[in-house]
Phi, psi and omega in degrees: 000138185292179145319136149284103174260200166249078155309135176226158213222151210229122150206182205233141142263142180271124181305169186224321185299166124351013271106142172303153168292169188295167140307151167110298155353295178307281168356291187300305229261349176279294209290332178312269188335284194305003180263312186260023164253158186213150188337326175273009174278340190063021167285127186258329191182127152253084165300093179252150202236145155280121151230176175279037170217358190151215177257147128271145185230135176251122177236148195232128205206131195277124197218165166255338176226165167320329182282319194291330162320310182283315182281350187274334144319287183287013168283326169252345185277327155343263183290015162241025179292322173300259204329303191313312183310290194341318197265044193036056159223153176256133162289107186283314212208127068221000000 
């Protein structure tokens, strides 16, 4: 098994509402995420970026390899998709 390093992983939410996202928004969807993660995600720092279609999220997760990475992220945004729908968005990526 490789190093455990801290790896990021790029993944995007898409408005689903209407309208530019809210103010406000990036904050929640950090906090969303740092609510429904758990030791075993290996999450280290979460960055959301504002775009015009929604968020980008950098997310940095300490992993061994770039796949273990990617799956330990889509494991948690998997399991923080109701909420994220609720707040009007969809998970496009990763």
């Amino acid at each position: 098994m490789g190093l455990t390093l801290v790896r990021v992983i790029q993944a995007s939410l898409h408005r689903t509402l209407p309208g530019p996202t809210p103010q406000g928004t990036a904050p929640l969807i950090h906090d969303l995420l740092w609510a429904h993660a758990t030791l075993a995600d290996g999450l280290e720092h979460i960055r959301p970026r504002p775009t015009e279609q929604g968020l980008d999220l950098f997310l940095f997760v300490r992993a061994h390899s770039d796949a273990s990475a990617l799956q330990q992220m889509r494991t948690l945004l998997n399991r923080a998709d109701t909420p994220i729908a609720a707040h009007g968005f969809t998970v496009a990526t990763p």
